[in-house]
N, C-alpha and C positions, 0 to 999 in steps of 0.2 A: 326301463326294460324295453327292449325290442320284439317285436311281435314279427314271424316269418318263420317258414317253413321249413322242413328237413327232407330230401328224397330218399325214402327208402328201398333200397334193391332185396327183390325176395327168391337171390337167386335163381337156382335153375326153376323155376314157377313163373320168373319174370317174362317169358313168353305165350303162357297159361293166361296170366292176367290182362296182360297186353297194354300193359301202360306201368311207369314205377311209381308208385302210391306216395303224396305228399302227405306228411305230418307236420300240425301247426305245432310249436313250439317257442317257447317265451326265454330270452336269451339277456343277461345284464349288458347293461352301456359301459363301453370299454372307460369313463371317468368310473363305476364303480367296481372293475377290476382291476382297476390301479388304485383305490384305495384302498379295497384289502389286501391286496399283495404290498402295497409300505406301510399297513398296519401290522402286517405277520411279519415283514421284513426287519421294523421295529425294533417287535420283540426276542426276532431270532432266536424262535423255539422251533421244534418238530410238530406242526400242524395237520391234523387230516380231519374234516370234516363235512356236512353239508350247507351251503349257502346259496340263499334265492333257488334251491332245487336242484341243484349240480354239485356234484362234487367236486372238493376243495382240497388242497394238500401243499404245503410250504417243509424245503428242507432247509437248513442253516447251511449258511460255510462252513466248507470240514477244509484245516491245512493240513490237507493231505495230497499231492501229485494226483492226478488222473490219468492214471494207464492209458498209452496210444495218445498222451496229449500234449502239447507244452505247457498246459495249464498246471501251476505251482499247488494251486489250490480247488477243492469242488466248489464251483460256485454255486450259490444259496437258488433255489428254485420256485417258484411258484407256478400251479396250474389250477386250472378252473374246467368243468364240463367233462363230455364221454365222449373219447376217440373210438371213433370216424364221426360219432355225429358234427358235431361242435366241440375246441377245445383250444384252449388259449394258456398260452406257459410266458413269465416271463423269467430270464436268468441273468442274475446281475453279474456274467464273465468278464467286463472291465474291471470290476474293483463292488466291494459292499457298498460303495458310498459313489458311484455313478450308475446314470439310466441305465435299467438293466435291456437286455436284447429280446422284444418279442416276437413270438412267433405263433399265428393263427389259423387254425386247421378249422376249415369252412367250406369246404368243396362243394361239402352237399346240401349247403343251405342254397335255396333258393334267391336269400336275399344275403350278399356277404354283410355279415357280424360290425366290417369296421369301412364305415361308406366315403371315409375322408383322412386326409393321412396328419390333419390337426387332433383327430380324434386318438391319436397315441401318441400324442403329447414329447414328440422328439424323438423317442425310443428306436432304437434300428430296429425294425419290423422285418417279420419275414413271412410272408402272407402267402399260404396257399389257393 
């Protein structure tokens, strides 16, 4: 688990206050977010739960087109955490059976989620 911080903005207050308030927050190691995501990838069922304290939610491939896409197929999803805090998806859009595509929302951590590009393991990252 990674230990750092979240900055929260309290809106229009935020000049009241005069500084935006850090919150400590404890965030998983991107090796045990790609373990649950090819453990739910796996069993390619409908997942939604809670893990390490975040919410969690896996959807299967549907061969179904997706609207506005060239994609033939919906590809399978995983996500972890709460958008805007912290929140990391990966989507297997190559194929069920290649790295899927991540992409990690961390703006407003203090300290970004993923500190080295070995730590996602190949994956096309898409890092905010």
């Amino acid at each position: 688990m990674i230990q750092t911080k979240v900055r929260i903005s309290l809106g229009d207050i935020d000049n009241e206050v005069g500084h935006i308030p850090l919150i400590p927050i404890t965030i998983p190691e991107m090796t045990e977010i790609r373990a649950l995501a090819w453990a739910a990838h796996e069993k390619g069922e409908h997942y939604t739960d809670e893990v390490l304290g975040w919410p969690v939610s896996y959807e299967p491939e549907l061969a179904t087109p997706v609207p506005h896409s060239t994609l033939q197929v919906k590809p399978a999803v995983f996500t972890i955490g709460c958008y805007p805090i912290w929140f990391v998806s990966l989507t297997w859009e190559q194929g069920k059976d290649q790295e899927p595509s991540l992409w990690i929302e961390d703006e407003h951590l203090v300290t970004p989620a993923v500190a080295t590009p070995d730590a996602r393991n190949g994956a096309v990252a898409h890092h905010r």
